[in-house]
LUMRO-942125 format. One record per residue (C-alpha): x, y, z; residue in one letter. Coordinates in steps of 0.25 Angstrom, whole numbers, padded with zeros to 4 digits, always signed. Layout:
<nodes>
XYZA;...
</nodes>
This chain:
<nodes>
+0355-0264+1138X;+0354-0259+1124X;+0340-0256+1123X;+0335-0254+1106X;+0334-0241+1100X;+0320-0243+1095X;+0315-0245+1109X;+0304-0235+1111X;+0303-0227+1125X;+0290-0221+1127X;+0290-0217+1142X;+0300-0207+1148X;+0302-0209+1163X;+0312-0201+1172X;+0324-0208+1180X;+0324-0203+1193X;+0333-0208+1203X;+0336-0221+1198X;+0322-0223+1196X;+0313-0221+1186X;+0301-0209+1188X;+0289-0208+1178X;+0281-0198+1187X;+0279-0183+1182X;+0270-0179+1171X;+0270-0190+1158X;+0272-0180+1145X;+0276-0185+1130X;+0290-0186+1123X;+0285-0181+1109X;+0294-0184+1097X;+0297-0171+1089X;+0298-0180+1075X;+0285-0184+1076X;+0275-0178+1088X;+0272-0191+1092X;+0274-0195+1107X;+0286-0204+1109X;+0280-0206+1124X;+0278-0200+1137X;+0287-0198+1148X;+0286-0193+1163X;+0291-0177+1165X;+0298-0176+1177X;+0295-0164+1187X;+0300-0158+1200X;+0298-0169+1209X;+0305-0177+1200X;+0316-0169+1200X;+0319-0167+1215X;+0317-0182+1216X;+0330-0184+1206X;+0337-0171+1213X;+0336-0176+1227X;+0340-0193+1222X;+0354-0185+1215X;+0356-0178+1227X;+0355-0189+1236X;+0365-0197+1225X;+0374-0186+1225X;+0375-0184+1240X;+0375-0199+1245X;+0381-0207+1235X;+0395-0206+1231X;+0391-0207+1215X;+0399-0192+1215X;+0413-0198+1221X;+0414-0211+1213X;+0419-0207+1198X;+0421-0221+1194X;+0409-0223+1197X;+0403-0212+1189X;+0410-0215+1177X;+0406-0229+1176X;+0393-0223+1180X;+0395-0214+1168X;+0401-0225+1158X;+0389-0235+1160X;+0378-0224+1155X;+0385-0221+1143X;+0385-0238+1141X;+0368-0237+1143X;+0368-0225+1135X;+0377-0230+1124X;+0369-0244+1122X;+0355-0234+1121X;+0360-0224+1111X;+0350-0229+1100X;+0339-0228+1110X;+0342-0215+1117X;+0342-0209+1102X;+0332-0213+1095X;+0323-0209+1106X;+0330-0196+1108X;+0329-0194+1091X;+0314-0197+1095X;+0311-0188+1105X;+0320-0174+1102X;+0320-0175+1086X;+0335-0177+1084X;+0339-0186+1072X;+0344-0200+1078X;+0358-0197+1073X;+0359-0186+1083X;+0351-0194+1095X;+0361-0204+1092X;+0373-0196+1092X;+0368-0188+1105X;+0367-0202+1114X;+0379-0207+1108X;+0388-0194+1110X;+0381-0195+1124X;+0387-0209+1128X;+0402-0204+1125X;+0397-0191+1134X;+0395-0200+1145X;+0408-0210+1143X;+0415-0197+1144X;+0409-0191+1156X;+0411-0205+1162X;+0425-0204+1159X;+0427-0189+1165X;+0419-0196+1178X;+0435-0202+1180X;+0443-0189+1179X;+0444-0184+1193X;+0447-0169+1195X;+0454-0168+1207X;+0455-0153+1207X;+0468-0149+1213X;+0474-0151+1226X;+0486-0142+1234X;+0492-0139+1246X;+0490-0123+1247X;+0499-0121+1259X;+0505-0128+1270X;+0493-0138+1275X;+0482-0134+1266X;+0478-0140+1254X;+0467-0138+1245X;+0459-0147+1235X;+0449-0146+1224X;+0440-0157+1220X;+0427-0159+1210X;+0414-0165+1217X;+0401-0168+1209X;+0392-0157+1210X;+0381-0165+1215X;+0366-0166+1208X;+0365-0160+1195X;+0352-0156+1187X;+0354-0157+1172X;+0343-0152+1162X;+0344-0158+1146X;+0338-0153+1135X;+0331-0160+1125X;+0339-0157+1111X;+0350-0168+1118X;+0345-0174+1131X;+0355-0187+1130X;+0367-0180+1127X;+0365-0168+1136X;+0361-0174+1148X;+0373-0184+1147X;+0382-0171+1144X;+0378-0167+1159X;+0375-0180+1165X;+0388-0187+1161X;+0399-0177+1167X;+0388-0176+1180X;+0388-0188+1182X;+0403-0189+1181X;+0405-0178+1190X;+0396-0187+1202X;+0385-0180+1202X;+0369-0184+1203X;+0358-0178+1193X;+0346-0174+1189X;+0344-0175+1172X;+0331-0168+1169X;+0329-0171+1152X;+0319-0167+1144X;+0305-0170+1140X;+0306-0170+1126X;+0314-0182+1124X;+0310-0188+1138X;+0311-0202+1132X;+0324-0201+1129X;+0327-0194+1144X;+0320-0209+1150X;+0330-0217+1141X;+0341-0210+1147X;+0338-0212+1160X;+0335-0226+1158X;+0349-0227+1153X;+0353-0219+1166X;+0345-0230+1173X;+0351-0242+1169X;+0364-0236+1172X;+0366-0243+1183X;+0379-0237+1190X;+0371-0222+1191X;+0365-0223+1203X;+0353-0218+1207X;+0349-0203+1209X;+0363-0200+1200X;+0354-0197+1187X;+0339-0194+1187X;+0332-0192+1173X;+0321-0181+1174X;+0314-0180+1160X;+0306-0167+1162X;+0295-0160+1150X;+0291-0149+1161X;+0299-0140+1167X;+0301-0146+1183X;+0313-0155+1184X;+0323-0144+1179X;+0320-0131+1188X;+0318-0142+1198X;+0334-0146+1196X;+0337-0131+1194X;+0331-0127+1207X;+0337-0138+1216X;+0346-0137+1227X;+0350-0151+1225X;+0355-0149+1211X;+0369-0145+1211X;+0370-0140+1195X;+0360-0140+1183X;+0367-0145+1170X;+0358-0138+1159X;+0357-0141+1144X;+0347-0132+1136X;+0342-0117+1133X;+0348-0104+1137X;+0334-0099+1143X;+0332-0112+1152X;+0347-0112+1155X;+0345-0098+1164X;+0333-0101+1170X;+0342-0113+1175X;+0354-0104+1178X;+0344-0094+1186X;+0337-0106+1194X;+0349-0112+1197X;+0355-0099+1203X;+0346-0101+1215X;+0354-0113+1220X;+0366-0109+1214X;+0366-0122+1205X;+0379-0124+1196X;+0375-0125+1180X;+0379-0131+1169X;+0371-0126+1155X;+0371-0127+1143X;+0361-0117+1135X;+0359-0114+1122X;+0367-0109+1108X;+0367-0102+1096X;+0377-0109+1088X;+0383-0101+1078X;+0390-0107+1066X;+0401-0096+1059X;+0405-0100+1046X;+0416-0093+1040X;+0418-0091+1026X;+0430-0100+1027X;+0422-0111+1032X;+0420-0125+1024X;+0406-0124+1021X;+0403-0138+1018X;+0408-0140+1036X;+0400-0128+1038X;+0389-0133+1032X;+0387-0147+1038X;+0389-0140+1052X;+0377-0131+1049X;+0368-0141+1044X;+0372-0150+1055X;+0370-0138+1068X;+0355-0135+1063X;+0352-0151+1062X;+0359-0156+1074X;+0347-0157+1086X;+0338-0152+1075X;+0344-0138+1078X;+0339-0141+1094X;+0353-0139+1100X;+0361-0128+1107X;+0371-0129+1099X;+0364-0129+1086X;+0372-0120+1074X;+0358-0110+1073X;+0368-0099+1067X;+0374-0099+1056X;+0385-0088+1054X;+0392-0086+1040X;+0403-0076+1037X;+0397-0067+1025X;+0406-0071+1014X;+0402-0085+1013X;+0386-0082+1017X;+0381-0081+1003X;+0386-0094+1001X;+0384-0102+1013X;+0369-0095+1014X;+0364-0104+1004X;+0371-0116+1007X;+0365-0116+1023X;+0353-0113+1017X;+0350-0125+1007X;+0358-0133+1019X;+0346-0129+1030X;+0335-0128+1020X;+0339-0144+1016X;+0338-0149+1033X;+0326-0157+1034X;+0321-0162+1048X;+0314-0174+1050X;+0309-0185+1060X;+0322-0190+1070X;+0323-0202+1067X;+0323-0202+1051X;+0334-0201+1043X;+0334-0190+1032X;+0331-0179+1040X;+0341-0167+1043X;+0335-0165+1058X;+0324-0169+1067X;+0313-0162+1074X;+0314-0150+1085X;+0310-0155+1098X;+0294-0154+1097X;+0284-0144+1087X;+0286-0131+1097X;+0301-0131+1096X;+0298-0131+1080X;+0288-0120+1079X;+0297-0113+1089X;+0310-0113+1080X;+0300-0108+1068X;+0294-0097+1076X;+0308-0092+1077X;+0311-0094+1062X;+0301-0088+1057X;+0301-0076+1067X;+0316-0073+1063X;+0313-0076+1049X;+0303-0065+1049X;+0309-0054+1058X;+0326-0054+1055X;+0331-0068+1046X;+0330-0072+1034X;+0327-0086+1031X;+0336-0093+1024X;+0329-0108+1028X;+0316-0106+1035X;+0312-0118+1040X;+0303-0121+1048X;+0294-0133+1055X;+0291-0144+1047X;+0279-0152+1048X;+0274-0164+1039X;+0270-0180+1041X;+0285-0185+1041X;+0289-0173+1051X;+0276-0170+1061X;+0275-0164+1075X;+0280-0150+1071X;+0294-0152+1075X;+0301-0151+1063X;+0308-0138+1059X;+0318-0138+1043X;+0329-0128+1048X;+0329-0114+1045X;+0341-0104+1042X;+0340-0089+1045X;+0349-0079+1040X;+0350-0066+1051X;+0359-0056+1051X;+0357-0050+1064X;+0361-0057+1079X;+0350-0050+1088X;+0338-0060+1082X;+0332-0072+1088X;+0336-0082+1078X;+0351-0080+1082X;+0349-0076+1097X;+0339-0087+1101X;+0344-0102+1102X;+0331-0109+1093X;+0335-0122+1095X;+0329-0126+1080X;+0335-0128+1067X;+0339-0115+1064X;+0350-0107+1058X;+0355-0093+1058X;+0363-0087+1045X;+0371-0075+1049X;+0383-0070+1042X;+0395-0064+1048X;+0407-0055+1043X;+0419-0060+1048X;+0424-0067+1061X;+0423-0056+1071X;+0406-0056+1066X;+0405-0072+1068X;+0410-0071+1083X;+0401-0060+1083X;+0389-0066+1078X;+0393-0079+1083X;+0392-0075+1098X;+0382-0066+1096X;+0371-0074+1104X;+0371-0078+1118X;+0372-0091+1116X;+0387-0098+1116X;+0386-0112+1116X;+0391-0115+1101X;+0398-0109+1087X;+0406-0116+1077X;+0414-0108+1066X;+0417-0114+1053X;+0429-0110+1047X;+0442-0116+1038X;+0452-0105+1047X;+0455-0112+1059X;+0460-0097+1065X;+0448-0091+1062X;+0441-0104+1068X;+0448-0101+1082X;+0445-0086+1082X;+0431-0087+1081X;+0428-0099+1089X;+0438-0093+1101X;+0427-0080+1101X;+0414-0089+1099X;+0407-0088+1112X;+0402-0102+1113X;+0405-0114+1120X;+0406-0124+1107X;+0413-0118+1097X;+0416-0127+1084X;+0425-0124+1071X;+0422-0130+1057X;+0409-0140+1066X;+0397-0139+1073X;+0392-0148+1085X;+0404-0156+1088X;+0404-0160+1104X;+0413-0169+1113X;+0409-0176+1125X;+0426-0172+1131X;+0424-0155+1128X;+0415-0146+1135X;+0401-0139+1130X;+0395-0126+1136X;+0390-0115+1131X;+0395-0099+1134X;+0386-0087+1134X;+0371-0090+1136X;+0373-0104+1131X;+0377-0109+1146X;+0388-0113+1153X;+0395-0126+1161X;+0403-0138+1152X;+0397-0151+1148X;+0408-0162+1142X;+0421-0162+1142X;+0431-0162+1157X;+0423-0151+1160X;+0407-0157+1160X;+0411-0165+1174X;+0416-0152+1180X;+0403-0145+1178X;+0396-0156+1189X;+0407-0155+1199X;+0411-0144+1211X;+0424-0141+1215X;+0426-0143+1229X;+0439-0137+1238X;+0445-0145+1249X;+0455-0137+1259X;+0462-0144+1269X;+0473-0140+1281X;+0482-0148+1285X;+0482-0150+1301X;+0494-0145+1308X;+0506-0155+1311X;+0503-0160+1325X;
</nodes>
């Protein structure tokens, strides 16, 4: 059933089981373009949690959902049908609720439909290992086997999209799981579930939705013995916190963590492609993405004349309410994420960088609430400073200039982060020697951004490790298993 966009949700309940829960504390989803409450919703907390851990056990262990692929797949296909026919609802509330523009709502529940036809699709390939007679009698075989109850933790920045990444190829692999989302857009999370709900060929306990705005359902998840593997999207701090809990039941992970993009723009670039990547890597998500382009290297010799362009291009950005037209980017997430990212601004502004757009959080009747930040440019010239350490999840940009291509690996890897870089550049040759020494797990030449649901994302280095999409993202939810056998001696 298509339900209209314009529909207005107003209460978030969690999806439990194959039924619907509204017990836990009632907090607010709080839209960032305007401060207003949207509507309440009912936070989930530990009891909660081990309810939805122990109905994906008992799935996993007693049903045979994990050895049925057709049935999976059709399992599979049918979501991305409910989702397909809600994608105008799913984004306006989403635009609503996180600040992103309704173009990239729209283009992140769309993307996340072919996401899931393709994981519905990689349910049907069967990886029967290998199989051989070692010697006379004895043979040996290797064989993939769901991993059993997975617990997976989404961020807020891109909760439909990123909990599909990890949902889809689980689900494909057979397994049962536990989704705890987020409270800031909690609405959204109860959308989704309903579209879970009304998906009629998962069965019971094989997805729980646990929308959470404490801090109960996901040590709950990390801490379980009943949890096989924690699929993590979100920041490098909370990512070994998650790594060091996990240790005690030896749980496998699978994390994405945070980035420091650096963009290297040679001086035989075309500007006028390096210029609508820049623009677009501090827009996109408001700036509020791991993979956003927050540095900006430029080799020395065209500096003087790419300064002033960048310049007048991030002076020009103006943010503005979600759903309006005519605005560059949205809102961060709330007031304190705002006053956060100029805290750092301004600290770096005074102590080490030079600032070329300062920027800052804007505040007027078009634009209450305090979430608004214009984008701000910083020229540095040194690596060992916050503003190029730190991930700030804002608007931000570095300008750092390099000498030749030996500096730009240097300076381009000179972080711990290694999740993304991109190189612009008209020499295909120097294109492949810089990108083969980048140290990051997304590494574009002559773009920015660009992502496909049949290749893999990970990050190196402190930005996480484990593959989503692509052949690989089913692997990352399965075990290998050997099987020996003897013959018996001829009688």
């Amino acid at each position: 059933m298509t339900i209209a966009p314009d529909r207005t949700v107003t209460r978030g309940r969690n999806f439990l089981a194959g039924s619907w829960n509204e017990d836990g504390e009632l907090l607010e989803s709080v839209s960032p373009s305007t401060g207003r409450v949207l509507g309440t919703y009912a936070s989930a907390g530990r009891t909660e949690a081990l309810a939805a851990i122990a109905a994906a056990r008992q799935t996993f262990d007693e049903t045979d959902w994990s050895r049925d692929p057709r049935r999976r797949s059709r399992a599979i296909s049918e979501l991305a049908d409910r989702l397909e026919a809600r994608i105008g609802e799913v984004a306006l509330m989403l635009s609503r609720e996180n600040g992103k523009r309704l173009p990239e709502t729209t283009w992140e529940v769309s993307t996340t439909v072919d996401w899931l036809r393709y994981a519905s699709a990689s349910a049907l390939i069967l990886d029967g290992g290998r199989s051989s007679e070692v010697s006379p009698g004895v043979y040996f075989q290797t064989g993939r086997e769901a991993m059993g109850v997975i617990g997976i933790i989404t961020p807020w920045n891109s909760p439909v999209i990123l909990s599909m990444r990890s949902i889809g190829p689980a689900l494909a692999a057979g397994c049962t799981m536990v989704v705890k989302m987020p409270g800031q857009t909690a609405l959204t999370n109860s959308l989704v579930a309903e579209i879970i709900a009304e998906t009629t060929s998962i069965p019971s306990g094989v997805i729980s939705i646990l929308t959470e705005g404490g801090n109960e359902v996901s040590p709950a998840l990390v801490e379980s013995g009943d949890v096989d593997m924690i699929s993590y999207t979100g920041s490098t701090h909370v990512g070994r916190a998650i790594a060091t809990a996990g240790a005690a039941t030896l749980k496998r992970l699978s994390l994405e963590l945070g980035g420091k993009t650096p963009l290297v723009i040679f001086d035989d670039a075309d500007l006028d492609v390096a210029m609508q990547n820049i623009v677009a890597a501090t827009c996109l998500m408001n700036g509020q993405f791991c993979l956003t382009g927050s540095r900006l290297l430029v080799q020395r010799s065209i500096a003087d004349k790419l300064r002033p362009m960048i310049t007048e291009a991030i002076a020009g950005l103006n943010p503005g309410p979600s759903e309006s037209d005519g605005y560059d980017l949205g809102p961060l997430i709330d007031a304190a994420s705002a006053a956060r990212v100029d805290a750092i601004v301004e600290s770096a502004a005074t102590s080490y960088a030079t600032p070329l757009v300062r920027g800052g959080v804007v505040v007027d009747d078009d634009r209450p609430g305090g979430a608004y930040f214009k984008p701000a440019l910083l020229e540095v010239d040194r690596l060992d400073v916050p503003i190029v350490q730190d991930e700030l999840f804002g608007p931000v940009q570095t300008f750092e200039v390099f000498d030749d291509e030996d500096d730009a690996v240097r300076m381009a890897n000179g972080t711990s982060f290694g999740l993304g870089a991109a190189v612009f550049t008209t020499d295909e040759w120097k294109a492949r020697r810089v990108t083969r020494n980048m140290r990051a797990g997304f590494v574009w030449t002559n773009c920015w951004g660009v992502i496909h649901e049949a290749f893999e994302e990970g990050g190196l280095k402190q930005s996480g490790y484990g593959l989503l999409c692509g052949p690989t993202a089913i692997a990352e939810f399965q075990d290998t298993k050997l099987y020996a056998q003897v013959a018996p001696p001829r009688a």
